[in-house]
C-alpha positions as CSV (number, residue, x, y, z in Angstrom):
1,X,-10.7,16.0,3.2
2,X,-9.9,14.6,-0.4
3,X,-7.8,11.8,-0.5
4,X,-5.4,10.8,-3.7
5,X,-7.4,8.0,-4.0
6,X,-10.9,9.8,-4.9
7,X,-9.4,11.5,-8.2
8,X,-7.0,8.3,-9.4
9,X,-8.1,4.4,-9.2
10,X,-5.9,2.0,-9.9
11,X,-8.2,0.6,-13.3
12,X,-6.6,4.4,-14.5
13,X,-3.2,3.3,-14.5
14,X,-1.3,0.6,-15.9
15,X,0.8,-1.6,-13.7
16,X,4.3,-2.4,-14.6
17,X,6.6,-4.0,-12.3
18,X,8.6,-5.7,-15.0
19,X,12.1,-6.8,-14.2
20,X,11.1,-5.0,-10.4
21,X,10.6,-8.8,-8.4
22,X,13.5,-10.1,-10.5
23,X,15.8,-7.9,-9.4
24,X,15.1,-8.6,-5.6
25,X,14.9,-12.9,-6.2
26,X,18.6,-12.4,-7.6
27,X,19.9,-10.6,-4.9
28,X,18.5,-12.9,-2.5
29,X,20.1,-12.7,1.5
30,X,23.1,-10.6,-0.4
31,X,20.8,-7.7,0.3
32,X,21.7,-7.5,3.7
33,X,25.2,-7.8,2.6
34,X,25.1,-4.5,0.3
35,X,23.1,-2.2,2.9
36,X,24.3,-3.4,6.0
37,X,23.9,-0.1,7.9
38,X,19.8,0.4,8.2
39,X,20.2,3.1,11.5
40,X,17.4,4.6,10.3
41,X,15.2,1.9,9.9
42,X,15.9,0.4,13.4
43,X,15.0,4.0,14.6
44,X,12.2,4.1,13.0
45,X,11.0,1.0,14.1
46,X,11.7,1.7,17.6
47,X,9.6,4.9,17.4
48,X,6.5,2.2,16.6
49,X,7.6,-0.3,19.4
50,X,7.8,2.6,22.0
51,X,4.4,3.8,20.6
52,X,2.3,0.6,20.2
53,X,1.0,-1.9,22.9
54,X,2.0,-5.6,22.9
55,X,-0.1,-7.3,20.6
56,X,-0.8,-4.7,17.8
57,X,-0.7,-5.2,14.4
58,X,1.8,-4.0,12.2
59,X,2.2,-4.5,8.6
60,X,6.0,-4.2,6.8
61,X,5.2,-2.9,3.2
62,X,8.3,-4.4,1.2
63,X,9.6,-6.6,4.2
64,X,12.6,-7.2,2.3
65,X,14.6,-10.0,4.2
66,X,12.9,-9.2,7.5
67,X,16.1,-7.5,8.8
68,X,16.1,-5.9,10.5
69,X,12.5,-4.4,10.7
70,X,10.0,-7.4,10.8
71,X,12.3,-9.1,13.0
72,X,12.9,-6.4,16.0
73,X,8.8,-5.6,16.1
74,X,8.2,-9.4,16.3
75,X,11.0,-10.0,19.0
76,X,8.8,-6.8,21.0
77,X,5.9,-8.7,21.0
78,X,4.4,-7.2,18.1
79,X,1.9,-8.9,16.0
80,X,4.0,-8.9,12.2
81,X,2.5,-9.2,8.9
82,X,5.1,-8.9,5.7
83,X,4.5,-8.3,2.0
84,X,6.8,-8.3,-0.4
85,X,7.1,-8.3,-4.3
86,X,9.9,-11.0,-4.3
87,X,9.1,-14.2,-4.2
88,X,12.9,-14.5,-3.0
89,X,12.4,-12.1,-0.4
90,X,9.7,-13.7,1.2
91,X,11.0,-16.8,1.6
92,X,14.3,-15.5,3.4
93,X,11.8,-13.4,6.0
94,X,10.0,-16.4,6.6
95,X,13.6,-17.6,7.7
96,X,14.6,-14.8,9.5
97,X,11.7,-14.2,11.5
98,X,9.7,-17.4,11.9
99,X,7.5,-15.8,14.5
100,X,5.8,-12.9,11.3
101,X,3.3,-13.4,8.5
102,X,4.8,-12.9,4.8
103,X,2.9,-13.0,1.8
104,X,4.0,-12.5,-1.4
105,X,2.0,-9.6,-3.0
106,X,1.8,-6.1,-4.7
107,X,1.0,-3.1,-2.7
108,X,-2.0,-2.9,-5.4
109,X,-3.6,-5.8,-3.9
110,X,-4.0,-4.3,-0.7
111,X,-6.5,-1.4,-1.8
112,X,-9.8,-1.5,-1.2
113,X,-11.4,-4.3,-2.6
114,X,-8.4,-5.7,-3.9
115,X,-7.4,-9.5,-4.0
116,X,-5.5,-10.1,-0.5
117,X,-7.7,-8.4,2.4
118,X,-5.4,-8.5,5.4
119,X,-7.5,-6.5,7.5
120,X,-6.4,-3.0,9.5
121,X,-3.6,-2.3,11.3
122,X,-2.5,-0.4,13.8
123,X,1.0,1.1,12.3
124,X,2.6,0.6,8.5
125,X,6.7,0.4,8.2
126,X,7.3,1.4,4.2
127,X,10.9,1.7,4.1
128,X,11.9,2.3,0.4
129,X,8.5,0.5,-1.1
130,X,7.6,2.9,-2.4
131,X,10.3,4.0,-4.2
132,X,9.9,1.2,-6.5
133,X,6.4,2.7,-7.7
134,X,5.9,5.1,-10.7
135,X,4.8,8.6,-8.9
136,X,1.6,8.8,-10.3
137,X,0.9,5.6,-8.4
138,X,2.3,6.5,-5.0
139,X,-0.8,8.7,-4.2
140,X,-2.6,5.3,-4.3
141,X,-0.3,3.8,-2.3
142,X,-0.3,6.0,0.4
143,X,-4.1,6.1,0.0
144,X,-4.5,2.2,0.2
145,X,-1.8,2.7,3.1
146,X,-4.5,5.2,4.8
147,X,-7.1,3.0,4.5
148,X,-5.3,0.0,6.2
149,X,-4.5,1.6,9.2
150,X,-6.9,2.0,11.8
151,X,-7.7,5.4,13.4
152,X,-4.6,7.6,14.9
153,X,-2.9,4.8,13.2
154,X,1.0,5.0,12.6
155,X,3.5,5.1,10.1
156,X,6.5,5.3,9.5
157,X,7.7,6.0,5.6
158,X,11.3,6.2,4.1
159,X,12.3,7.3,1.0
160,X,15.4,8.3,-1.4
161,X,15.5,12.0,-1.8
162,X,15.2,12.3,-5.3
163,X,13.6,14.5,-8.3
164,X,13.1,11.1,-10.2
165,X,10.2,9.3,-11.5
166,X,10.4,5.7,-12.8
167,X,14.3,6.3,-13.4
168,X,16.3,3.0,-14.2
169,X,19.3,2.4,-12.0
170,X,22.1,-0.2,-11.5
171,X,21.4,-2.3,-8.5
172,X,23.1,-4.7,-7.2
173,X,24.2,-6.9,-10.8
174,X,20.7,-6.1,-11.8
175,X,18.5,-3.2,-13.1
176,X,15.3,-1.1,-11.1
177,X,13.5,1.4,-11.6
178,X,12.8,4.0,-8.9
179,X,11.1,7.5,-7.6
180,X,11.6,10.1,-5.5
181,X,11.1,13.3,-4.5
182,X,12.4,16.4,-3.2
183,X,12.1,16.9,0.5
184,X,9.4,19.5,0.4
185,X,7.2,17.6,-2.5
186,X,7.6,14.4,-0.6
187,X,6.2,16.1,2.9
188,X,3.5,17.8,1.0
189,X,2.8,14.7,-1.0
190,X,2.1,12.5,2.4
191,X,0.1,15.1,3.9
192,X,-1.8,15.6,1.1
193,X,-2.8,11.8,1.8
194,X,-4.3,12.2,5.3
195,X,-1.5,12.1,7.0
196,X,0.1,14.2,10.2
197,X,4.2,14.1,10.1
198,X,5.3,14.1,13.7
199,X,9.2,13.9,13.3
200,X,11.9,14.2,9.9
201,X,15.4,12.8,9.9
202,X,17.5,12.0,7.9
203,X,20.7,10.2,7.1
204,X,23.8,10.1,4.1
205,X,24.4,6.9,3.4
206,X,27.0,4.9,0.9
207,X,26.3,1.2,0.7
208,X,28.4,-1.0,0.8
209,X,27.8,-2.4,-3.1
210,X,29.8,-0.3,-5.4
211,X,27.4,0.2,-8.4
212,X,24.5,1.6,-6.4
213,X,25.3,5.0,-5.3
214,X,25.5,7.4,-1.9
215,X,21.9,8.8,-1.1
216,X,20.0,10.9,1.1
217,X,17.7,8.7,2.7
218,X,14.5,10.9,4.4
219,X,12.6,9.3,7.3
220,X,8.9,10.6,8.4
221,X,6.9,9.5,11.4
222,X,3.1,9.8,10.4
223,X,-0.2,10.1,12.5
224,X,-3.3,8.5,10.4
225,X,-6.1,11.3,10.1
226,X,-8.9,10.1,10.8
């Protein structure tokens, strides 16, 4: 099977995450505060405790504040590592769920032969990571996200259904930029990455801050190819 990641590289395309991390340090634990309803997230993450022996290794791709993700796969024994963008963010995991791993890194510097190796895992959480990615780079990142899990590896991916790509949004008092796709694009865009989707949800949802708006947030449990 061709992979995404054997017709782009990353030296093809240039990286711009300006304003991106900002956006996350300012907000801070108010995060949490703004999106305080995460049922599908918890779900999700539940589908990879049930699924995964004591001990495995899971990595949380834009751990955010560690809530509630990183902290309900650490409390279930889990072995948790987190990587997030924000400087700001990691620092309030680390708070939240003392018992994790959190570095502060770009999803580009997990690819092969990139700067921070963290090994393989066993399952990847990416709820709304990639998201914040241009969408000629989240073949890549589903690529590098295929080549850290280990065989029959798991995953469990969320994203904003959207026809948008690198689209600037209020947030929160600050400025992002985002992707998405349609249902049917984002479904054949995984597969087309070497992954199996085992189960679709999803879930309309209104947070709490009023200058970011209601979405359709899409939820897919993935079996690694091998």
């Amino acid at each position: 099977m061709t992979s995404p990641g054997d017709k782009l590289d990353y030296a093809s395309l240039l990286l711009d995450r300006t304003g991106q991390a900002e956006a996350f340090d300012a907000i801070g634990d108010r995060y949490d505060e703004a999106f305080p309803h995460k049922e599908g997230q918890v779900t999700a993450a539940q589908w990879l405790i049930g699924a995964l022996p004591a001990g495995a290794r899971v990595l949380d791709l834009g751990c955010g504040t560690g809530l509630p993700t990183a902290r309900r796969l650490a409390e279930s024994g889990l072995d948790v590592v987190g990587v997030d963008l924000s400087d700001r963010m990691v620092a309030v995991a680390r708070e939240n769920v003392p018992g994790g791993s959190f570095h502060r890194a770009d999803i580009a510097d997990l690819r092969p032969g990139g700067p921070l190796d963290l090994g393989r895992f066993d399952a990847v959480a990416a709820f709304f990571s990639l998201l914040m990615l241009p969408r000629a780079e989240i073949p890549l990142a589903l690529d590098t996200i295929r080549r850290l899990l280990r065989p029959d590896g798991l995953f469990a991916l969320s994203m904003v259904e959207a026809d948008v790509d690198d689209f600037s949004i209020p947030f929160i008092g600050s400025t992002i930029r985002v992707s998405g796709y349609l249902r049917e694009e984002l479904r054949e865009t995984v597969e087309a990455a070497g992954f199996r989707i085992v189960d679709e949800t999803s879930y309309s949802y209104a947070p709490a801050s009023a200058d970011v708006p209601p979405e359709v947030q899409i939820f897919l449990r993935c079996e690694r190819h091998r």
